[in-house]
N, C-alpha and C positions, 0 to 999 in steps of 0.2 A: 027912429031906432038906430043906434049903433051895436054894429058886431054882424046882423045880418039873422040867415035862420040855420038853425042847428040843420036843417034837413038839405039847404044848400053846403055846408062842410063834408068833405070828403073823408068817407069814414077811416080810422088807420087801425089796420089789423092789429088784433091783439096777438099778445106771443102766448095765451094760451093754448090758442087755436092749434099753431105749427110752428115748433123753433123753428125761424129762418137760420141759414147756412153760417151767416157772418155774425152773428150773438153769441155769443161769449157768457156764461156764467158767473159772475165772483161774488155772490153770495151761495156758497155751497152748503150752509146750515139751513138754508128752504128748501122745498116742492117747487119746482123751474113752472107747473102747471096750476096749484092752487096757492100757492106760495106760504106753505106750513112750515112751523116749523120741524125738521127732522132730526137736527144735533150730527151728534156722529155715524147714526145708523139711518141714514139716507143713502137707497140704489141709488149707485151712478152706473146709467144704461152707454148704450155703445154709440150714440147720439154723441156723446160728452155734460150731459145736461145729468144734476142731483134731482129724485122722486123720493116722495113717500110713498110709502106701501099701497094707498090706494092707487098712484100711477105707475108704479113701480114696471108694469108691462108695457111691450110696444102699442100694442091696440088699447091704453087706456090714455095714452098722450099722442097719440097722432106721432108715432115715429117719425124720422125721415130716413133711416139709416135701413137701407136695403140689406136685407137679410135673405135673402133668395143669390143674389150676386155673390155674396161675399160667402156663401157657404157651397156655390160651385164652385168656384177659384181656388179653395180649402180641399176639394176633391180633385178637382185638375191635378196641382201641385201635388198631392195625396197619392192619386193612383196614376202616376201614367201609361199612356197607351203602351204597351206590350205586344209584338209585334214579330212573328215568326221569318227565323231568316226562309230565302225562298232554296226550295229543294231542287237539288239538280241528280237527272236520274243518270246514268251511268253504265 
């Protein structure tokens, strides 16, 4: 036999699983997850990666883009701490 067994090959994750960090999109007219066509009216999520409608949410593509962090830091900035000068009695 040459080539060996498919079951000794080391499987290579598929990117519909989870965009990795360093993939890059430049077909923007597909689904980055089922790879449909979407035309002009493809979500583009906060990831940087184009969805159709059925992936169009975080939890139906396996986000990566942390949405907990980035909507503290928006409140940080938002409200800061407020902070009474201290009273001196007299």
């Amino acid at each position: 036999r040459v080539g060996g067994d498919a079951a000794s090959a080391p499987a290579a994750p598929a990117k519909a699983d989870k965009p990795p960090k360093g993939d890059v999109q430049t077909d923007t007219t597909r689904c980055w997850r089922c790879n449909k066509r979407v035309g002009l009216l493809g979500f583009k999520c906060r990831c940087e990666f184009t969805f159709c409608a059925k992936h169009r949410y975080a939890d139906k593509h396996k986000c990566p883009f942390d949405y907990r962090s980035h909507a503290r830091e928006i409140l940080l900035k938002d409200n800061p701490v407020v902070k009474a000068s201290k009273l001196r009695s007299t």
